[in-house]
Residue frames as a rotation matrix with the C-alpha (Angstrom) as fourth column:
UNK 1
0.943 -0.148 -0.300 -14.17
-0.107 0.716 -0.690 27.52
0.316 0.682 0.659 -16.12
UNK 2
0.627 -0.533 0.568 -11.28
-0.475 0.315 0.821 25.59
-0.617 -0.785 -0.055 -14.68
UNK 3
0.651 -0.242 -0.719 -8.65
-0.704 0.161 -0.692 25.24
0.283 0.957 -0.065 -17.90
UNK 4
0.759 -0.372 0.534 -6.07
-0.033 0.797 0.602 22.72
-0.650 -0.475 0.594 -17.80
UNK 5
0.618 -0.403 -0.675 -2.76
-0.753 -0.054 -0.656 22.79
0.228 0.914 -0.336 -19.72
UNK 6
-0.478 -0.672 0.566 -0.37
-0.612 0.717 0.335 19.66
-0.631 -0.186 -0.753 -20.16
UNK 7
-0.551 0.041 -0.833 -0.38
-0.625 0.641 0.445 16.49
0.552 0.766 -0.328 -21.57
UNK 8
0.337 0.919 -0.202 -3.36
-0.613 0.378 0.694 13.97
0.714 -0.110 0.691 -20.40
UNK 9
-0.062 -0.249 0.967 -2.91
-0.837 0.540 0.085 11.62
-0.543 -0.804 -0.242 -17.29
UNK 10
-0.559 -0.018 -0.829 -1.54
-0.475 0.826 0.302 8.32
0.680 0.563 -0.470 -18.50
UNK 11
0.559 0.788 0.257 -3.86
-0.767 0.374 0.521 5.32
0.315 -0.489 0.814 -17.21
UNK 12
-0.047 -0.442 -0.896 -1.75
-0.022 0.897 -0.442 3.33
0.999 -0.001 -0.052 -14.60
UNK 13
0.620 0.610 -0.493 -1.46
0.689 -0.123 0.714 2.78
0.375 -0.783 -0.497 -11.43
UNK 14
-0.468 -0.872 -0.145 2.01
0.874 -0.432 -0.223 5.35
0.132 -0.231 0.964 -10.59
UNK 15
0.556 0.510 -0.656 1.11
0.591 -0.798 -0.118 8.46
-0.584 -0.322 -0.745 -9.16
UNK 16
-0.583 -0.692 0.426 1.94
0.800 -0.396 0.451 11.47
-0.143 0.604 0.784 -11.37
UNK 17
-0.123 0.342 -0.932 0.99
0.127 -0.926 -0.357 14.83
-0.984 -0.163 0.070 -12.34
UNK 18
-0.218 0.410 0.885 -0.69
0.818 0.572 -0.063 15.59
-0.532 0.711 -0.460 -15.40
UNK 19
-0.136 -0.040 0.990 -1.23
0.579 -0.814 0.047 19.46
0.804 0.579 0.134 -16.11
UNK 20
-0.909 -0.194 -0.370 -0.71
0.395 -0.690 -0.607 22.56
-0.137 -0.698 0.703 -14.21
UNK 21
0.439 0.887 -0.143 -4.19
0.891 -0.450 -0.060 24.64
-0.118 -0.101 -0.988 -13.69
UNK 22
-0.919 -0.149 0.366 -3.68
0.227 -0.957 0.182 27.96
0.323 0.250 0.913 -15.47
UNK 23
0.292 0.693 0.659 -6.50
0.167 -0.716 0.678 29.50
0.942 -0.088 -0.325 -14.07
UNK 24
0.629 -0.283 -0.724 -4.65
0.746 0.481 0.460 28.92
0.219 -0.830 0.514 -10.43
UNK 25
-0.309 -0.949 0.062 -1.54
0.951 -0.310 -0.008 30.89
0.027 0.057 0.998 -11.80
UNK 26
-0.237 -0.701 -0.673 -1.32
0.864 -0.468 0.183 34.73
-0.444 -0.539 0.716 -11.28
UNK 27
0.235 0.173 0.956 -2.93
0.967 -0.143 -0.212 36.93
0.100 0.975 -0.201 -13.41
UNK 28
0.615 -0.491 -0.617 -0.46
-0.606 -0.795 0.029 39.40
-0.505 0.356 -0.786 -13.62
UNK 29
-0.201 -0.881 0.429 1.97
0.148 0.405 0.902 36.94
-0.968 0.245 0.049 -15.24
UNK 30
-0.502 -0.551 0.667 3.61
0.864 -0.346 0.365 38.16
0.030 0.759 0.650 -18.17
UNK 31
0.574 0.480 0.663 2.66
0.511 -0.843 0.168 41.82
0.639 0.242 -0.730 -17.14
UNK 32
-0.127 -0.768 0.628 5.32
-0.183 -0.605 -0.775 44.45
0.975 -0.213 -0.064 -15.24
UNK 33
-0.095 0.127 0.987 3.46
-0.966 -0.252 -0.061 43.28
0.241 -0.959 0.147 -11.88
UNK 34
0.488 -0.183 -0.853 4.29
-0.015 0.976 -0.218 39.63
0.872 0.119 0.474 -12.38
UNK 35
0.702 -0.442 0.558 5.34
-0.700 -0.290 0.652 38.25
-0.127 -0.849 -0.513 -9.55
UNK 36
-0.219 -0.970 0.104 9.16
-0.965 0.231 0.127 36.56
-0.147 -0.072 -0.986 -9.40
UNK 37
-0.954 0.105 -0.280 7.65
0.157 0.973 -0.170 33.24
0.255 -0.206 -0.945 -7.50
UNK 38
-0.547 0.445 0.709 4.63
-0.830 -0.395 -0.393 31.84
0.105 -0.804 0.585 -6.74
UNK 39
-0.529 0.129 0.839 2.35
-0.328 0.881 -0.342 28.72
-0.783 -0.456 -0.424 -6.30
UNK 40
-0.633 0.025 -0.774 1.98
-0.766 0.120 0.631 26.50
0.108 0.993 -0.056 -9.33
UNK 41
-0.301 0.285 0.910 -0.79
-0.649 0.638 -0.415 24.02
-0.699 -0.715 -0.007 -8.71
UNK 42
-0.564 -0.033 -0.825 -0.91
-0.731 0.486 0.480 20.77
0.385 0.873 -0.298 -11.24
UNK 43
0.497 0.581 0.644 -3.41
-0.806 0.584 0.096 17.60
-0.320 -0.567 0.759 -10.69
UNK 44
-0.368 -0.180 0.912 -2.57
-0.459 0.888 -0.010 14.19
-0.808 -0.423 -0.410 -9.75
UNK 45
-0.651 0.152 -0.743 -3.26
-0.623 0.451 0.639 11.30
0.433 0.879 -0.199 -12.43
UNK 46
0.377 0.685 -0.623 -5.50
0.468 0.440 0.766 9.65
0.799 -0.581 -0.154 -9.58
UNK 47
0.792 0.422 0.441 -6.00
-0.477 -0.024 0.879 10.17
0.382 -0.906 0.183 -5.94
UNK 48
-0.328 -0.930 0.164 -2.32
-0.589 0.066 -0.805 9.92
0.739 -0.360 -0.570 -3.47
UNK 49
0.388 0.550 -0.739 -3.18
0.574 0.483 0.661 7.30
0.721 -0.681 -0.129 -0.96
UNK 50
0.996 -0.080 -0.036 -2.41
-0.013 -0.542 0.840 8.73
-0.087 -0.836 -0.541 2.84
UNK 51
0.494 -0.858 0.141 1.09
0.700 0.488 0.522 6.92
-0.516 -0.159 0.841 2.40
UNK 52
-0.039 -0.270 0.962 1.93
0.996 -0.083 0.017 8.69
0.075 0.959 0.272 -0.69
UNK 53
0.868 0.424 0.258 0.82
0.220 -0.794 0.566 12.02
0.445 -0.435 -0.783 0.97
UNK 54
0.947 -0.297 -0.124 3.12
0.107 -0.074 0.992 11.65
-0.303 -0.952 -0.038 3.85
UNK 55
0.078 -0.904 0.420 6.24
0.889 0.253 0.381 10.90
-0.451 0.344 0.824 1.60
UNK 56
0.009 -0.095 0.995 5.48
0.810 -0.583 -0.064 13.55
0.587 0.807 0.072 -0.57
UNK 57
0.621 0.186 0.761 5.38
-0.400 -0.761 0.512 16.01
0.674 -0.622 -0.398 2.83
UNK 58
0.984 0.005 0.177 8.37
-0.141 -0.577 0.805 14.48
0.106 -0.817 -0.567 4.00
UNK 59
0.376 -0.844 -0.382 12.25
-0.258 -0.491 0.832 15.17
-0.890 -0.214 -0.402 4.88
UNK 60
-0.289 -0.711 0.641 13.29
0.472 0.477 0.741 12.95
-0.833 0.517 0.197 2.28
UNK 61
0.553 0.352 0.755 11.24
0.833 -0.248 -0.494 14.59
0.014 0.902 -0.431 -0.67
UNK 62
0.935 -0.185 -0.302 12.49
-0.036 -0.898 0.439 17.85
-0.353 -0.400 -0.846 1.09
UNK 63
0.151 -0.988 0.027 16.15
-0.209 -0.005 0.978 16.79
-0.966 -0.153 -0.208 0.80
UNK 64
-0.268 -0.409 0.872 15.84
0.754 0.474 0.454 15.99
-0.599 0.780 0.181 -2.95
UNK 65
0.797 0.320 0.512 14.29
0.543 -0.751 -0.376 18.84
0.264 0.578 -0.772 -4.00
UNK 66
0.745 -0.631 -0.215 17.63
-0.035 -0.360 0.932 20.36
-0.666 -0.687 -0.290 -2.00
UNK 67
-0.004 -0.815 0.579 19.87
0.325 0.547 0.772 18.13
-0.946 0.192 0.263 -3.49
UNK 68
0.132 0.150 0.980 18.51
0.988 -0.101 -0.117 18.98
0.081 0.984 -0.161 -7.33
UNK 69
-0.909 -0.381 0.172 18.91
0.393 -0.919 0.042 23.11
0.142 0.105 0.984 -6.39
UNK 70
-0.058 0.969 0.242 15.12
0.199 -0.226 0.953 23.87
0.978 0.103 -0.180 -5.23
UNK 71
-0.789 0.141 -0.598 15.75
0.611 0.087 -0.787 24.64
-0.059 -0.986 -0.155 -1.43
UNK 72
-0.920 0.382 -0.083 13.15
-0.161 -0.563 -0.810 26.98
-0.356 -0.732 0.580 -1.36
UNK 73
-0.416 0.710 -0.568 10.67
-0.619 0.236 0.749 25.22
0.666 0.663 0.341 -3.40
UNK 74
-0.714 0.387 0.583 7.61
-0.327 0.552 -0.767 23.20
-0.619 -0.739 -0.267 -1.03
UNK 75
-0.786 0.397 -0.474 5.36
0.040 0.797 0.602 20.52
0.617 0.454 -0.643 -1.84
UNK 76
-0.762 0.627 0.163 1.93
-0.331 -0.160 -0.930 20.49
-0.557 -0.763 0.329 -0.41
UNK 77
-0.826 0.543 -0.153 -0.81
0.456 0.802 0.386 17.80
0.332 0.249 -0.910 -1.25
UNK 78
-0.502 0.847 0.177 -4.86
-0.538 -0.145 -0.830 19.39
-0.677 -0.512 0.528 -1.14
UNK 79
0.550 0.788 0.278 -7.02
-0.372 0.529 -0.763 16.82
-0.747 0.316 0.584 -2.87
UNK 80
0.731 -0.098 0.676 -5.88
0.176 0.983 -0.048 16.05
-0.660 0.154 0.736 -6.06
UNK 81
0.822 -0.548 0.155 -3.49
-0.254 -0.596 -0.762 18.64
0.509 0.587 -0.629 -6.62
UNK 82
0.291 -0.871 -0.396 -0.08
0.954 0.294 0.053 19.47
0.071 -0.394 0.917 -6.10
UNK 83
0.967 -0.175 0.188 0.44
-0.197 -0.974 0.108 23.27
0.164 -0.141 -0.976 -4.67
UNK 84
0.078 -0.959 0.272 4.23
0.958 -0.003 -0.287 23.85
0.276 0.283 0.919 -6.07
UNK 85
0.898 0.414 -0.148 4.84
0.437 -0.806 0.399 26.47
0.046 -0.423 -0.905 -3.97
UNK 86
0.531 -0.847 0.022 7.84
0.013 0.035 0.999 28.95
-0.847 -0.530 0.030 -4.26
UNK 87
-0.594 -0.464 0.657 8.46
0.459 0.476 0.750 28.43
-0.660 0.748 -0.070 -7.74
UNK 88
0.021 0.426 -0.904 7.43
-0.743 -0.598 -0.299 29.64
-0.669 0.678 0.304 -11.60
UNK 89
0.859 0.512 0.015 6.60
-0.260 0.461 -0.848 28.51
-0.441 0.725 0.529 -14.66
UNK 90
0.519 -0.740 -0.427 10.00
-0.407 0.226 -0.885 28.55
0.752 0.633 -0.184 -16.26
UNK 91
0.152 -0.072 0.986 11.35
-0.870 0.464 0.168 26.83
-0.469 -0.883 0.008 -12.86
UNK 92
0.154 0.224 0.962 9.43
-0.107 0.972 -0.209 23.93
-0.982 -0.071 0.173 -13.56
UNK 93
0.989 0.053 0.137 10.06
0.109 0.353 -0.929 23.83
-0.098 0.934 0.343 -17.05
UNK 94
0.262 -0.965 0.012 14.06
-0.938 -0.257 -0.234 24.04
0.229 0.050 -0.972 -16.51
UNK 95
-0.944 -0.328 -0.026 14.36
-0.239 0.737 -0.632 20.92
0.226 -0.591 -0.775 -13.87
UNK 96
-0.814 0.171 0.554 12.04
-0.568 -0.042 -0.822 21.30
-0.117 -0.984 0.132 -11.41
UNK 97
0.223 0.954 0.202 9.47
-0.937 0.267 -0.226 19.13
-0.270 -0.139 0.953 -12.97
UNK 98
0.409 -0.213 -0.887 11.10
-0.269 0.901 -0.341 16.32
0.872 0.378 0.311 -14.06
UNK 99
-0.643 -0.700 0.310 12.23
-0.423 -0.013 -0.906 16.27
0.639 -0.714 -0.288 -10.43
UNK 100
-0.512 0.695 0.504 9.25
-0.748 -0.072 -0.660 16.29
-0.422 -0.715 0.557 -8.92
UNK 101
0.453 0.819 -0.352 8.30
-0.879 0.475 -0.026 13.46
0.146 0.322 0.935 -11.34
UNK 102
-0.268 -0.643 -0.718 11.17
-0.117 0.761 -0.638 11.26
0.956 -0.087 -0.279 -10.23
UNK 103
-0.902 -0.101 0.420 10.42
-0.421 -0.013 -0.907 11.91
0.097 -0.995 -0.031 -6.56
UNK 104
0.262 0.957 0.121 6.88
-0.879 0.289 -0.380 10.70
-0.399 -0.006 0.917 -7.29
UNK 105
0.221 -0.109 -0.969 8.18
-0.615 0.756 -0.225 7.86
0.757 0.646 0.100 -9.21
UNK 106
-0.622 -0.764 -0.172 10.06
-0.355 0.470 -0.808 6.71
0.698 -0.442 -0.564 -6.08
UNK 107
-0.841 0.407 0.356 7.05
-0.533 -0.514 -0.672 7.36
-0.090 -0.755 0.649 -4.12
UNK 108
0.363 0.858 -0.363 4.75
-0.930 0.358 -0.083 5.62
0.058 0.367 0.928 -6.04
UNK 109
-0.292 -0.582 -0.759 7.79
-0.276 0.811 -0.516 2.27
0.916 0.059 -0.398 -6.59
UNK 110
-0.848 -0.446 0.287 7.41
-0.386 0.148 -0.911 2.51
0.363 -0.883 -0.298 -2.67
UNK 111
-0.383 0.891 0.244 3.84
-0.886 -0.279 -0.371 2.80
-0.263 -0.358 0.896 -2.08
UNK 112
0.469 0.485 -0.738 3.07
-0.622 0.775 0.114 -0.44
0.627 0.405 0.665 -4.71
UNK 113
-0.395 -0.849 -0.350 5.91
-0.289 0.476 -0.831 -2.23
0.872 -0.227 -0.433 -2.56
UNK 114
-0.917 0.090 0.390 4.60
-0.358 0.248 -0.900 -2.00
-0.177 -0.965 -0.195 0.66
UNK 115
-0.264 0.843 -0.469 1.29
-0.932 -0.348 -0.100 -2.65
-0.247 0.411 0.878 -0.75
UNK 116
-0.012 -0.199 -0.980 2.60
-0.678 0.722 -0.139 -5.90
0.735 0.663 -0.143 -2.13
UNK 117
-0.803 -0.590 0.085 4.31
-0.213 0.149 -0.966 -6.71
0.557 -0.793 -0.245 0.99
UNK 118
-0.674 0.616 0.406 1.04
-0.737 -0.591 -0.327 -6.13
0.039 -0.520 0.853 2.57
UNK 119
0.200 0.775 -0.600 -1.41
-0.906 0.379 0.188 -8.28
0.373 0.506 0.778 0.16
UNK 120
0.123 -0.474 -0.872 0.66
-0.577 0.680 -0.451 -10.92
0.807 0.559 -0.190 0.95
UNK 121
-0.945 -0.324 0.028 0.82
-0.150 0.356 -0.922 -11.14
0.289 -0.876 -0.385 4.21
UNK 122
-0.227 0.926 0.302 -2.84
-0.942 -0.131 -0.307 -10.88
-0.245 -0.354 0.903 4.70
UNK 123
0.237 0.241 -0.941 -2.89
-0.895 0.430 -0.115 -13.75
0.377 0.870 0.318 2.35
UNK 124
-0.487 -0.823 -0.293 -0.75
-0.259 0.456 -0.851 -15.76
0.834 -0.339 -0.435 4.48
UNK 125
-0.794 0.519 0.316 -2.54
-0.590 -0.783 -0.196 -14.86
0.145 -0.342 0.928 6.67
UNK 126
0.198 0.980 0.001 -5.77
-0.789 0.160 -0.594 -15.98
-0.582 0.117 0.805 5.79
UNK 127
0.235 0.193 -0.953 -4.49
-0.756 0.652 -0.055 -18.74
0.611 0.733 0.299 4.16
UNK 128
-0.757 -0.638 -0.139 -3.09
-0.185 0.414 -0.891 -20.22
0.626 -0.649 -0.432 7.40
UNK 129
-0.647 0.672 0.361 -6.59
-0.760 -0.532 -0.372 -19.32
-0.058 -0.515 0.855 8.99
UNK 130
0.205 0.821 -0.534 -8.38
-0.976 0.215 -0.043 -21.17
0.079 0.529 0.845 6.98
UNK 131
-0.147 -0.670 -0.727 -6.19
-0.302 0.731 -0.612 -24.28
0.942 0.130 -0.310 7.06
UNK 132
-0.979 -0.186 0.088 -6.34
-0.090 0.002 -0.996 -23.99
0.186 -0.982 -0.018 11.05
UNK 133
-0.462 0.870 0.174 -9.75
-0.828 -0.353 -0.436 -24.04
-0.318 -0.346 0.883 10.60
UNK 134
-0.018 0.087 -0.996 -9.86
-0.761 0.644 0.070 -26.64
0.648 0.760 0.055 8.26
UNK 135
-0.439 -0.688 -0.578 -8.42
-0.127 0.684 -0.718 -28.87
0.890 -0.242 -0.388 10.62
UNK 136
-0.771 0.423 0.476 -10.47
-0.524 0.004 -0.852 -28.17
-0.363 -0.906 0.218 13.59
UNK 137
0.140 0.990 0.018 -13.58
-0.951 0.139 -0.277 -29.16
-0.277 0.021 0.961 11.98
UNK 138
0.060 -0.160 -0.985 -11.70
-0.314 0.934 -0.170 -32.40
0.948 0.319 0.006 10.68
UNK 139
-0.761 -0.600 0.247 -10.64
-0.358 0.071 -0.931 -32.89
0.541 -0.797 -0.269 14.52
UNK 140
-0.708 0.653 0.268 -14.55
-0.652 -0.459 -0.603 -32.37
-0.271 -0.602 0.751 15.19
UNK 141
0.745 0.593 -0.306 -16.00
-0.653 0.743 -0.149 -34.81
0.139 0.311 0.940 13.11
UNK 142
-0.336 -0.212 -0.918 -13.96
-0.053 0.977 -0.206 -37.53
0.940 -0.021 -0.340 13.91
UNK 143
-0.933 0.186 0.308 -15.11
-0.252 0.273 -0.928 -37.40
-0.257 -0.944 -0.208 17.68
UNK 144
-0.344 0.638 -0.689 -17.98
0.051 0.745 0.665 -40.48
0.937 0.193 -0.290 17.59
UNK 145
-0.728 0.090 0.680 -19.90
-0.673 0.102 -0.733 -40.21
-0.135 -0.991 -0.014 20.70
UNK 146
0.361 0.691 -0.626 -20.80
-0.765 0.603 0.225 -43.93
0.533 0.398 0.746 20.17
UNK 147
0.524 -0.357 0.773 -20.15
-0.809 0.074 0.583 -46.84
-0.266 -0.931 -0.250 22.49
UNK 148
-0.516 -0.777 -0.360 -17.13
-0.853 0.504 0.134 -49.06
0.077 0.376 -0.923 21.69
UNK 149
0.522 0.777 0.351 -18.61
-0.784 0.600 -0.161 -52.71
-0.336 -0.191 0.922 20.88
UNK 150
0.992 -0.115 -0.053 -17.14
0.068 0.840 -0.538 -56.28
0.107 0.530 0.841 19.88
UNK 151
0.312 -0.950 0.006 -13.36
0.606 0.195 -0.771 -55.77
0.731 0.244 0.637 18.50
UNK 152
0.128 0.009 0.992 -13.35
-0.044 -0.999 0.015 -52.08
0.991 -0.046 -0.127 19.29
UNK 153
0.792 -0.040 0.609 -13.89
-0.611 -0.043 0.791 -52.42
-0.005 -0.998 -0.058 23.21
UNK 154
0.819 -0.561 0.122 -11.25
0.476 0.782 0.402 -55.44
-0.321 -0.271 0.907 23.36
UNK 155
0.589 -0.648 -0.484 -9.05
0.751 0.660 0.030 -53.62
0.299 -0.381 0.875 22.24
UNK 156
0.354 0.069 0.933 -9.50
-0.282 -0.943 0.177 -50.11
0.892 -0.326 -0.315 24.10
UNK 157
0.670 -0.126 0.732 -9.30
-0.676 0.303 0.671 -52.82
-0.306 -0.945 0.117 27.15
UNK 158
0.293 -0.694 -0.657 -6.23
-0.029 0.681 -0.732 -54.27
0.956 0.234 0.179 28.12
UNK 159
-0.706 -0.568 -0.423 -5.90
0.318 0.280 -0.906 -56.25
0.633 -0.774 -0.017 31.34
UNK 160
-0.197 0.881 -0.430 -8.84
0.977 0.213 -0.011 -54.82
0.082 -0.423 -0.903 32.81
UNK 161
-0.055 0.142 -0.988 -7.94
0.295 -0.943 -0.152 -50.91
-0.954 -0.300 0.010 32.14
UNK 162
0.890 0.392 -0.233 -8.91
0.191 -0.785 -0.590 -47.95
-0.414 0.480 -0.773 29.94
UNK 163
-0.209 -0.973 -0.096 -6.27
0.477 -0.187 0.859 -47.18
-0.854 0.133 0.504 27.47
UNK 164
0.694 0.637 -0.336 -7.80
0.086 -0.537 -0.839 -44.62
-0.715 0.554 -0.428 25.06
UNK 165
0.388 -0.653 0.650 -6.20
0.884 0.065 -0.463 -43.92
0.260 0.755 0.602 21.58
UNK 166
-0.410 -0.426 -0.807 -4.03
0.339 -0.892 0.299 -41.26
-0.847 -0.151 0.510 21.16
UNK 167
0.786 0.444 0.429 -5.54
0.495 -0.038 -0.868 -39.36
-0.369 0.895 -0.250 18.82
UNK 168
-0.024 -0.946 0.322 -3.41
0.872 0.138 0.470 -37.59
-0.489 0.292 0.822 15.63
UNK 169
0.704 0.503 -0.502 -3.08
0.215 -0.824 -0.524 -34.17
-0.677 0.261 -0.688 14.88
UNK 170
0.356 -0.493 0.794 -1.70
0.904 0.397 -0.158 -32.08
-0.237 0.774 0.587 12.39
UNK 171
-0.375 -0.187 -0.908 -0.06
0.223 -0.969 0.107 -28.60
-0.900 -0.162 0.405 12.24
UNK 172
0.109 0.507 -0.855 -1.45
-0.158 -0.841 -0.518 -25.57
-0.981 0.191 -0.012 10.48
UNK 173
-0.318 -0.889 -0.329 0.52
-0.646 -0.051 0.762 -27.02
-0.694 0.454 -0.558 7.21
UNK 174
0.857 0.487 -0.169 -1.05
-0.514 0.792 -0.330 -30.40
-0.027 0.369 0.929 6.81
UNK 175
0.285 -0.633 -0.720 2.31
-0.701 0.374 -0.607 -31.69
0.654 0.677 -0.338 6.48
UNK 176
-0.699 -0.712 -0.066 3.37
-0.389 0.457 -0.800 -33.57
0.599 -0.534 -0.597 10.16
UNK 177
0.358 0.827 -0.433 1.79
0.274 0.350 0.896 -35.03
0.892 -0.440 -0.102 12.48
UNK 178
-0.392 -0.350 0.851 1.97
-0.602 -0.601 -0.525 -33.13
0.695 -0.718 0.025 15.97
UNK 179
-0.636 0.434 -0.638 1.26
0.722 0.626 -0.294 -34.72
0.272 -0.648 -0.712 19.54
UNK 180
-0.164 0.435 0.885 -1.43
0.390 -0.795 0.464 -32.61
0.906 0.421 -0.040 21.19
């Protein structure tokens, strides 16, 4: 049996940590052969994408956990934990968790960002595709492979030559007309 203490994983999308695994923790702790430090491991509210991984395993996370008084405290990401290594229970209840939940906060602010960034551009994307596509097939059905007759030939001919139309395109936009 795999206990769980903490408060429940809120339902959003922000990465966060939700309860430490006491069955993980030491059992010598709170007995004369307790060790000092050792590795506190707590689970994720969902699954870290790869991004979120990487941040959380690198310099910068490093340098805030520095900056906050944790130099010898490490972060390390196996599935959907978080192995707080270096560190105790009363640690992380002093600071050291509410640290580690800002540094995820940032982590997570970033992660939805580029994400965003992302959607969008695909969108763009693919909305530009489509448009470019649009247009070809308009480009395609107007070519008539039908022979000019009556008006139509008189007045392709002038003087006794060939003076085809120009035909009129349009950029990816819809908005000008382009020469081709």
């Amino acid at each position: 049996m795999n206990t769980q203490t903490g408060s429940p994983p809120v339902a959003n999308t922000e990465l966060g940590l939700g309860a430490v695994l006491s069955d993980a923790l030491p059992s010598t702790l709170l007995t004369p052969n307790a060790p000092e430090r050792y590795t506190v491991s707590a689970v994720f509210t969902r699954r870290p994408s790869r991004g979120e991984i990487d941040s959380i395993h690198d310099s910068d996370t490093r340098s805030a956990l520095t900056a906050a008084g944790y130099s010898t405290v490490e972060l390390r990401v196996s599935d959907r934990r978080l192995e707080i290594s270096n560190t105790n229970l009363e640690e992380l209840s002093g600071g050291l968790a509410g640290v580690i939940a800002e540094q995820l906060h940032i982590i997570s602010v970033k992660s939805q960002a580029e994400h965003d960034a992302f959607a969008a551009e695909v969108l763009d994307r693919t909305q530009r595709e489509t448009d470019r596509a649009a247009l070809v097939a308009l480009a395609a059905a107007a070519v008539a492979f039908a022979r000019p007759t009556g008006d139509a030939l008189a007045e392709r001919t002038q003087d006794g030559e060939s003076s085809p139309q120009e035909p009129v395109w349009y950029d990816v936009q819809n908005t000008d007309p382009a020469a081709p």
